[in-house]
C-alpha positions as CSV (number, residue, x, y, z in Angstrom):
1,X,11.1,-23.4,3.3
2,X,8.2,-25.4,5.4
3,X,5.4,-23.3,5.9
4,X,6.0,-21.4,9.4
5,X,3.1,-20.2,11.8
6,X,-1.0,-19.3,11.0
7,X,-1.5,-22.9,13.0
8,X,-4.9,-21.1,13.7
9,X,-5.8,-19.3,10.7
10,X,-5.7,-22.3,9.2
11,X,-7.3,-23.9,12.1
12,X,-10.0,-21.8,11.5
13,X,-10.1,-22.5,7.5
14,X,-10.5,-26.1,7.9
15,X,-13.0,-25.5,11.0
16,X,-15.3,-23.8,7.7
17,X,-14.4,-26.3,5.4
18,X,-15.8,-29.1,7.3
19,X,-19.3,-27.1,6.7
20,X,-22.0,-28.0,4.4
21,X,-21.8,-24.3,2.9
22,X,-19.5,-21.2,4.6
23,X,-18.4,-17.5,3.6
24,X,-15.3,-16.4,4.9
25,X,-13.4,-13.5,4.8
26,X,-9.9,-12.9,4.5
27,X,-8.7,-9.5,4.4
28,X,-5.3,-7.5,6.0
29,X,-2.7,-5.4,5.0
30,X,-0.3,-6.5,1.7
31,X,3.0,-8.6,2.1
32,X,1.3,-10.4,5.0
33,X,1.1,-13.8,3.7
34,X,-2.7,-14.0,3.2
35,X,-2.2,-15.4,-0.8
36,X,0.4,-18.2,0.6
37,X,-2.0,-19.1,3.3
38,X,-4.9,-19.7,0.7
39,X,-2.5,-21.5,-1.2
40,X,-1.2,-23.5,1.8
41,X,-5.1,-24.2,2.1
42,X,-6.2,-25.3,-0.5
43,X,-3.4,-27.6,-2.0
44,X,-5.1,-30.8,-1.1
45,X,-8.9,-29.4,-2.3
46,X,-10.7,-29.3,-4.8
47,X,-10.8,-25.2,-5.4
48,X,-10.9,-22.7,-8.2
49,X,-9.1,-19.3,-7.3
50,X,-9.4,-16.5,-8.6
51,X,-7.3,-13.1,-8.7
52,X,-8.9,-10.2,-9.6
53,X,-7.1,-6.8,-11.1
54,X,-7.9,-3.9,-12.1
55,X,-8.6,-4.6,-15.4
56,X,-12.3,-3.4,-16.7
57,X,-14.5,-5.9,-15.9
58,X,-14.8,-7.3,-19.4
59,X,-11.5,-8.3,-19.8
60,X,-12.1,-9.7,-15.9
61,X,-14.8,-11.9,-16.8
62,X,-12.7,-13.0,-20.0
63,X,-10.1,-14.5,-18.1
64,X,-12.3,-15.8,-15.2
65,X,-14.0,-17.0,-17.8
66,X,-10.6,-18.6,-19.9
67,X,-9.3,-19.8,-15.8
68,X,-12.4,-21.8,-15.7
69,X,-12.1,-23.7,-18.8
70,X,-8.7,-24.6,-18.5
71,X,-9.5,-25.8,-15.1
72,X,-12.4,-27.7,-16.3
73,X,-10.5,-28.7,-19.5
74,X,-13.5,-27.6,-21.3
75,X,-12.4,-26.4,-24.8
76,X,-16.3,-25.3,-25.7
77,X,-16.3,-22.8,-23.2
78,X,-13.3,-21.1,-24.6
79,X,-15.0,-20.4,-27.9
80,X,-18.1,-19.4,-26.5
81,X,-19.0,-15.3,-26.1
82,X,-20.1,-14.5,-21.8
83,X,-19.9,-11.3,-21.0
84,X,-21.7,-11.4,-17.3
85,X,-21.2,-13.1,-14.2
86,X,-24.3,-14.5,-13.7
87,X,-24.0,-17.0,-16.6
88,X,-20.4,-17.9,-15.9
89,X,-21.6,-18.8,-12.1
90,X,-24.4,-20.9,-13.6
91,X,-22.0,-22.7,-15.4
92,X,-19.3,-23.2,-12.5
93,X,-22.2,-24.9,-10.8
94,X,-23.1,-27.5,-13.3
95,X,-19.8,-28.2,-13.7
96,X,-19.1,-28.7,-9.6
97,X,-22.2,-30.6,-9.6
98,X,-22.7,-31.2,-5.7
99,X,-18.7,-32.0,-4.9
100,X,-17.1,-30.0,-1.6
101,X,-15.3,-27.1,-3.6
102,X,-13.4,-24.0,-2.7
103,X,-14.2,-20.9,-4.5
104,X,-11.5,-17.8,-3.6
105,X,-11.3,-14.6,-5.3
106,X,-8.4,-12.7,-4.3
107,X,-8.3,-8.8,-4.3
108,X,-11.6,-9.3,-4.0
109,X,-12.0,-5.2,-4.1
110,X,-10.6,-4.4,-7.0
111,X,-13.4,-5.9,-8.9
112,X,-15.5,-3.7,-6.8
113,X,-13.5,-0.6,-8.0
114,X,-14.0,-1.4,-11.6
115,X,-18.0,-2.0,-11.2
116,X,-19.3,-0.2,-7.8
117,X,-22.3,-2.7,-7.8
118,X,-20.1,-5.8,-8.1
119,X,-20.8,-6.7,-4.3
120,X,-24.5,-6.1,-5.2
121,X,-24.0,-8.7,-8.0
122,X,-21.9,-11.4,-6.1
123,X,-24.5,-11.1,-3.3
124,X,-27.6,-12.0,-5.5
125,X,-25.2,-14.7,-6.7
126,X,-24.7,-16.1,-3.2
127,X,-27.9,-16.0,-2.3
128,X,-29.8,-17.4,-5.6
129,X,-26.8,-20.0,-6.7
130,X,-24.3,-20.7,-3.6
131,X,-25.7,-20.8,-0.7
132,X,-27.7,-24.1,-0.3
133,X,-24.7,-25.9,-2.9
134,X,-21.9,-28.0,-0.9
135,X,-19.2,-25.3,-1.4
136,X,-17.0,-22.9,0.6
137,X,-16.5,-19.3,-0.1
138,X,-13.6,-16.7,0.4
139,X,-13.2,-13.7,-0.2
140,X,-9.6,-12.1,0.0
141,X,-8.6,-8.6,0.2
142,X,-5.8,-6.3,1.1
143,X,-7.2,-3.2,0.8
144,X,-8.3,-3.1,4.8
145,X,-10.8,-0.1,4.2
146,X,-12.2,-1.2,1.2
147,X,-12.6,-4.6,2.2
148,X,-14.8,-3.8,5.3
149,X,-16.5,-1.7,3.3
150,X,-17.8,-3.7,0.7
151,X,-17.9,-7.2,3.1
152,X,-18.2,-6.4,6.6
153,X,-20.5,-3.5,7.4
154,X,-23.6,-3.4,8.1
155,X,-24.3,-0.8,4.8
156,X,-22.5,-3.5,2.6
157,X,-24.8,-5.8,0.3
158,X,-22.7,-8.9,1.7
159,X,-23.5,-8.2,5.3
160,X,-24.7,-11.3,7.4
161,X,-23.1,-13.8,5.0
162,X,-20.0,-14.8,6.3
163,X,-19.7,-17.0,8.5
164,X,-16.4,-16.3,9.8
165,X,-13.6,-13.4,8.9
166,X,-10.1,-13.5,9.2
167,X,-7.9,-10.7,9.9
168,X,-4.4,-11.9,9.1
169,X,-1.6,-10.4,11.2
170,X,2.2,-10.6,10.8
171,X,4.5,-13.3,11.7
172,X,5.2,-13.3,15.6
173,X,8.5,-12.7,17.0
174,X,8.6,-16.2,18.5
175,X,8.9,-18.0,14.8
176,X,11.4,-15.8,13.8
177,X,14.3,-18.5,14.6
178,X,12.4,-20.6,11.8
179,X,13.0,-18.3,8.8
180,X,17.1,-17.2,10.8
181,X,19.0,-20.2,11.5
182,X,21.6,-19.7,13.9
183,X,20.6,-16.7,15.0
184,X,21.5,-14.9,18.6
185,X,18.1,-13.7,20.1
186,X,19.4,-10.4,19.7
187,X,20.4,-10.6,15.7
188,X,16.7,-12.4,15.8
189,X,15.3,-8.8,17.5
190,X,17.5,-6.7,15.2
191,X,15.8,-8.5,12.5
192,X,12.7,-8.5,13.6
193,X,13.2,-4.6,14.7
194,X,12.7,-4.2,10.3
195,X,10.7,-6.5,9.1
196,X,8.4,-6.3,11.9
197,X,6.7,-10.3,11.5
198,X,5.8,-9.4,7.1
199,X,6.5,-12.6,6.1
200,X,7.3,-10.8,2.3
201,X,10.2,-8.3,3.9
202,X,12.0,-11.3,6.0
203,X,12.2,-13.5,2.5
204,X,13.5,-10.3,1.1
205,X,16.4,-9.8,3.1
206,X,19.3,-11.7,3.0
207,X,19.0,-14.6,6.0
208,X,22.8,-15.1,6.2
209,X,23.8,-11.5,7.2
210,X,22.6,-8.9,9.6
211,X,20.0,-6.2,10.0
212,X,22.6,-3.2,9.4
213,X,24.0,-5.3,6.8
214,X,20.2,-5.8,5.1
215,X,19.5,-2.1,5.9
216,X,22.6,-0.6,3.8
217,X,22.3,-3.1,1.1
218,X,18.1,-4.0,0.7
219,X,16.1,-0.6,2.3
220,X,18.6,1.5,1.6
221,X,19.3,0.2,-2.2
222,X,16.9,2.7,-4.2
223,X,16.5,-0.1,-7.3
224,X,14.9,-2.6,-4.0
225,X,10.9,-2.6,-3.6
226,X,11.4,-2.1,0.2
227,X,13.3,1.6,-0.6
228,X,9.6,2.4,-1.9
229,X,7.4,0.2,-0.4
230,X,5.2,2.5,2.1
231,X,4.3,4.7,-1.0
232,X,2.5,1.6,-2.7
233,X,1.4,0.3,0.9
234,X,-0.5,3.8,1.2
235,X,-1.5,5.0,-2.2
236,X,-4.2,3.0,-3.1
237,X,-5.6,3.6,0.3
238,X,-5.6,7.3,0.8
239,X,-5.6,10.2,-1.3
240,X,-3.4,12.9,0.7
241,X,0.0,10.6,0.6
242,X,2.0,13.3,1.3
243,X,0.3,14.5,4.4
244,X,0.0,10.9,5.7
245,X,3.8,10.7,5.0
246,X,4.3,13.7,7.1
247,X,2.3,13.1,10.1
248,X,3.9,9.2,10.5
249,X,7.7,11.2,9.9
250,X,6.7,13.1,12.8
251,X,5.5,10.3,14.7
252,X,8.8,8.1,13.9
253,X,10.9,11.3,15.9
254,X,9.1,11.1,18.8
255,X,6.4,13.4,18.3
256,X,3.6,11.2,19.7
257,X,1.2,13.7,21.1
258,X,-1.6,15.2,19.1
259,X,-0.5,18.6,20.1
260,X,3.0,17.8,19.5
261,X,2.1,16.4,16.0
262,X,0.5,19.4,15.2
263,X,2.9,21.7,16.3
264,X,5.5,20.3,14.6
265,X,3.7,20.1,11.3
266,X,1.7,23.5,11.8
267,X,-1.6,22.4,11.0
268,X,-4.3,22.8,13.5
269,X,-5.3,19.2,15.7
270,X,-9.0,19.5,14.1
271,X,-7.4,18.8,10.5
272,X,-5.3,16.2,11.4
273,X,-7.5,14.1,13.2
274,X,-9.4,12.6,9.9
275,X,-5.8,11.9,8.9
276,X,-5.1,9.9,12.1
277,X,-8.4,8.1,12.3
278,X,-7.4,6.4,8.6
279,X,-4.2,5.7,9.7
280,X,-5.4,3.9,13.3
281,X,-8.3,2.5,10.7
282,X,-5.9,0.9,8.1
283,X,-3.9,-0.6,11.1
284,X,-1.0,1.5,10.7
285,X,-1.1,3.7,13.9
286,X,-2.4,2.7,17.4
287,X,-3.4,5.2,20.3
288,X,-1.7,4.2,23.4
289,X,-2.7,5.6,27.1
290,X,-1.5,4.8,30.4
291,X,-2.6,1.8,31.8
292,X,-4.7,2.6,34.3
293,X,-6.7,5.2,32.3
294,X,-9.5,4.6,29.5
295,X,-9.0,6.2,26.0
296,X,-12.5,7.7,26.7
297,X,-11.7,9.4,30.1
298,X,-8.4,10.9,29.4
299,X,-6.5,13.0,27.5
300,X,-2.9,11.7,27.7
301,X,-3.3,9.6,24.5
302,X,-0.2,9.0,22.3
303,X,0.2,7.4,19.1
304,X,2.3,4.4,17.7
305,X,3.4,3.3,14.6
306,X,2.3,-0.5,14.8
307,X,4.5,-1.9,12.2
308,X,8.6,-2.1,13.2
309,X,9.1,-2.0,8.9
310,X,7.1,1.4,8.9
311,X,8.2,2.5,12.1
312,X,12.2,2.3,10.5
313,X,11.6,3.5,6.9
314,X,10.1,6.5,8.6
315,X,12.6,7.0,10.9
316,X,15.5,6.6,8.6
317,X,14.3,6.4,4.7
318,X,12.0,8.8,4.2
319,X,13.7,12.1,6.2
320,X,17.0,11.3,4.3
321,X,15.9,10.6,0.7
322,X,17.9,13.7,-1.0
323,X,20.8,11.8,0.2
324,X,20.0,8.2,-0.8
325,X,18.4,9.4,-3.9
326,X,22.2,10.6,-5.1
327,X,23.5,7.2,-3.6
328,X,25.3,9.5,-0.9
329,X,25.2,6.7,1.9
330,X,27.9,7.7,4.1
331,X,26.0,10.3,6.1
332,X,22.7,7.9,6.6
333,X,24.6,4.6,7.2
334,X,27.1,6.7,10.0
335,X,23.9,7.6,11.5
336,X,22.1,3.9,11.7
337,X,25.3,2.6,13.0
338,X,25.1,4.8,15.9
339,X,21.2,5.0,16.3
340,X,20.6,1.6,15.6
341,X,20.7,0.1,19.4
342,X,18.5,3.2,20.3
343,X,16.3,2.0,17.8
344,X,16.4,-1.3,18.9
345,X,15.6,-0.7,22.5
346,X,12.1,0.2,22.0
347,X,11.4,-2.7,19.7
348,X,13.0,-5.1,23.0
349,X,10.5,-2.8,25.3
350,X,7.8,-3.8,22.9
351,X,8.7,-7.2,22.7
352,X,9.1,-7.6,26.6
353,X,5.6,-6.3,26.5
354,X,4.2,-8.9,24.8
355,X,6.1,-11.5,26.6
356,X,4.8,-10.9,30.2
357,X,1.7,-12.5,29.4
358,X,3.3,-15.8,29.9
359,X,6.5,-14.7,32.0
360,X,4.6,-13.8,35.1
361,X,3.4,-16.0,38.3
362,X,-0.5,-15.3,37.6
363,X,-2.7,-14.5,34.9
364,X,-3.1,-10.9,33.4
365,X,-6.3,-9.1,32.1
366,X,-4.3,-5.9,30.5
367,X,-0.9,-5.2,29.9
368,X,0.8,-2.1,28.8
369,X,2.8,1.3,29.8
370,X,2.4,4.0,32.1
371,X,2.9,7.6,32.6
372,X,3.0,10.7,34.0
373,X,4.2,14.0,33.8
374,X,7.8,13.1,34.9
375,X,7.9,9.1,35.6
376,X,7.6,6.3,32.9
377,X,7.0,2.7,33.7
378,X,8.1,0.2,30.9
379,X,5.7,-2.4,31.6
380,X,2.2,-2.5,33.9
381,X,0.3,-5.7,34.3
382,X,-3.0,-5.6,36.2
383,X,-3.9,-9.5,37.3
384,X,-7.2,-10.7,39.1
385,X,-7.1,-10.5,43.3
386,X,-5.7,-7.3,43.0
387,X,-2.3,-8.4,41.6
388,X,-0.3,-6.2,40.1
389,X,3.7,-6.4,38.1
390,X,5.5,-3.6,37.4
391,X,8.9,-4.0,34.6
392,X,11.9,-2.1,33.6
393,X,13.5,-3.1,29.8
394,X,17.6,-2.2,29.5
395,X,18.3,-2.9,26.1
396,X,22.4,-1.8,26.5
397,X,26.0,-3.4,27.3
398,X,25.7,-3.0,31.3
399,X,24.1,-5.4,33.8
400,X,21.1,-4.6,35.2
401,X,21.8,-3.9,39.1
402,X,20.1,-3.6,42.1
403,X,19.6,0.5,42.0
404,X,17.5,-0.5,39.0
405,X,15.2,-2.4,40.7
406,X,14.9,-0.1,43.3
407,X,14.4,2.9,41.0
408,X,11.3,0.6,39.3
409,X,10.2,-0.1,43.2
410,X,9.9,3.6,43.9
411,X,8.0,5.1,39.9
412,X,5.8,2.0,41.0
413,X,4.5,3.7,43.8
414,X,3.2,6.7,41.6
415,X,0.3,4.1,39.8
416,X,-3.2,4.5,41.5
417,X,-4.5,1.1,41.4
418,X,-5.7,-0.6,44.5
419,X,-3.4,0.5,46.1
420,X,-4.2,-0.1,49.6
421,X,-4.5,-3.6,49.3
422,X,-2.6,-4.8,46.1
423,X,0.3,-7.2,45.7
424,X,2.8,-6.7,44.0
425,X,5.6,-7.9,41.3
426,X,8.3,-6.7,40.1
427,X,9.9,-7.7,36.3
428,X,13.2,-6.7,34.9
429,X,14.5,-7.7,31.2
430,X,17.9,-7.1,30.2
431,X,19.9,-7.7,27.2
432,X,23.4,-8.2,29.2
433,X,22.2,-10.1,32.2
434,X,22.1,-8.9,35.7
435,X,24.5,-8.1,38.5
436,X,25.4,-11.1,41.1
437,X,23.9,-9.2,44.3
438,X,20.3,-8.4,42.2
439,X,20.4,-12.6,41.2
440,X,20.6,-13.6,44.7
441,X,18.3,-11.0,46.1
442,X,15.1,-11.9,43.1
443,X,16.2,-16.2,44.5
444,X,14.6,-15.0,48.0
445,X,12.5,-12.6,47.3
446,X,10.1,-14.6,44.6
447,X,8.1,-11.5,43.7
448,X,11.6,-10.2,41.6
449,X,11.4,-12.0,38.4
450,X,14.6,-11.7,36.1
451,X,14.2,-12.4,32.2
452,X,17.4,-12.2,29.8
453,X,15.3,-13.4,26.6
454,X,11.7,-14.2,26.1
């Protein structure tokens, strides 16, 4: 398979590269592709990599030590007793002598785990030995909190060396017709709706057959990584797993308040907040607040499971273990097959989201959702001159009609936002197309925009 998307990741590589002497870091959550994209990289470079383990650091500096001399084709240095990293950078550099060179360490943190000093160490190293020499540095990590804290901040030793930082994100919906050949845009979604853009999951799953097809026979197979993947996502990160597991479960049903989150779990808002604060940290969950509000200034702030993979395996995996455990599938796979388009929906309201920042007739400053007690609008976007677009997702078998629109006309009225002099649009998406009456009314009124796919 050609290598698909990070056209500005690696944009952004090369960008370094092309400087005497830069630091970057690479860093974002596991199965996202950032080892293939250093690979991808640095196939045509001159470049020693490096993955570290948690091995003690002895044995580390062993087989940096053995990776070296095979690179090098050095068969002294294999005989030869080092047992620190200063001496095995000094000779790296005399053997680099002054040629452009990549140097990557992947899992950069866990050689920080085994030795709590190592960023110390690598730092003096950068400073006294790399730093003036022809040579580009990354650092790679996929422990998010961990990595910031031993790169990023301003507390870590390695502050103020990097010259750039990359956090890698997953695969965008729009590429997914690369990896799903002949593919319907809604299979594409359905797909998409469980993998969620991790390049790792969507090579996992069988490309030839469908998402309830992949579901039964890959997430729901307990012998497959992606029946237990969350636990390894999450373990190394937090200590608590079980009440982390519990608060995205509750999340996953629709329990999305703080209030409601704590209610249904019984624990008191004060102790779960650390718990959400790691989970929004590590890039997991997202606080989401009407459109027109600030997170700062109100208090009707709900919270999202980012990732579609997560979002499923909580919805579906994890409450009904006891009966996948004993291979008892009948129960779980009756449900999917009836949920699944449910499911779905919010993933095309998502996606229709996304899309508006190039669908509509003017450029946007902030898109997203809004709410109130009673009314919920899909999709707000708030435009420069006052311009506003207001859209309405149907992810179901019907066409969209006119009483649609003119249901979206009338919650629209409810937003406070310049309202006595705004314009306004109007944007409906529908997964079956739209009544013959609504197409001819949005051809002469040309603030009506209709959108069947993105």
């Amino acid at each position: 398979m050609n290598f698909i998307d990070r056209e500005k990741e690696l944009g952004t590589l090369n960008k370094e590269y092309n400087k005497e002497n830069s630091f970057v870091i690479l860093y974002g959550r596991r199965r996202v592709g950032k080892t293939t994209l250093i690979k991808e990289f640095i196939k045509d470079k001159k470049a020693f990599y490096f993955f570290a383990d948690k091995q003690n650091e002895n044995l580390q500096i062993e087989r940096f030590k053995s990776q070296i001399s095979e690179y090098f084709k050095d068969e002294f240095l294999k005989k030869i007793e080092i047992k620190d990293w200063n001496t095995l950078f000094d000779y790296f550099l005399i053997k680099i002598e002054n040629d452009k060179f990549i140097f990557v360490i992947d899992e950069f943190q866990y050689l920080c785990m085994v030795n709590k000093n190592f960023s110390s160490i690598f730092q003096r190293i950068y400073d006294e030995k790399l730093k003036d020499k022809n040579i580009m540095i990354i650092l790679c990590g996929s422990l998010i909190s961990m990595m910031y804290s031993e790169t990023l901040t301003y507390e870590s030793p390695l502050y103020g060396r990097r010259t750039a930082q990359i956090k890698l994100q997953a695969i965008k919906f729009k590429y997914y017709n690369e990896f799903f050949k002949n593919k319907s845009i809604q299979e594409l979604i359905e797909l998409y709706s469980i993998t969620g853009g991790v390049p790792k999951y969507i090579l996992s799953l069988n490309r030839n057959k469908s998402a309830i097809y992949n579901i039964e026979n890959n997430i729901f197979d307990k012998n497959n990584y992606l029946y237990s993947e969350p636990k390894f996502l999450l373990q190394e990160e937090v200590n608590d797993l079980s009440r982390y597991f519990a608060i995205l479960n509750a999340i996953s049903i629709g329990r999305t308040k703080m209030s409601a989150i704590s209610s249904y779990l019984q624990i008191n808002s004060g102790g779960l907040s650390p718990y959400i604060s790691k989970l929004i940290d590590l890039d997991i969950l997202e606080k989401e607040v009407p459109i027109t509000e600030s997170v700062e200034n109100t208090k009707k702030v709900l919270y999202r499971i980012k990732d579609n993979y997560l979002k499923f395996w909580f919805s579906y995996v994890y409450p009904y273990q006891s009966y996948l455990e004993i291979e008892n599938l009948t129960y779980v796979k009756n449900k999917i097959e009836n949920e699944f388009d449910l499911y779905v929906s919010k993933v095309y309201e998502n996606l229709a989201r996304e899309s508006i920042w190039e669908n509509t007739l003017f450029p946007l400053f902030k898109v997203g959702r809004w709410w109130d007690k009673n009314t919920e609008i899909d999709i707000v976007g708030l435009g420069e001159d006052n311009k506003i677009i207001f859209g309405e997702c149907k992810y179901s078998k019907k066409q969209v009609g006119l009483s649609i629109l003119s249901e979206l006309k009338e919650k629209s009225k409810k937003v406070i936002w310049n309202n006595d002099k705004r314009e306004e649009y109007f944007i409906l998406f529908s997964k079956s197309g739209f009544s013959e009456d609504l197409i001819e009314l949005s051809k002469k009124e040309k603030n009506v925009i209709l959108k069947e796919v993105f």
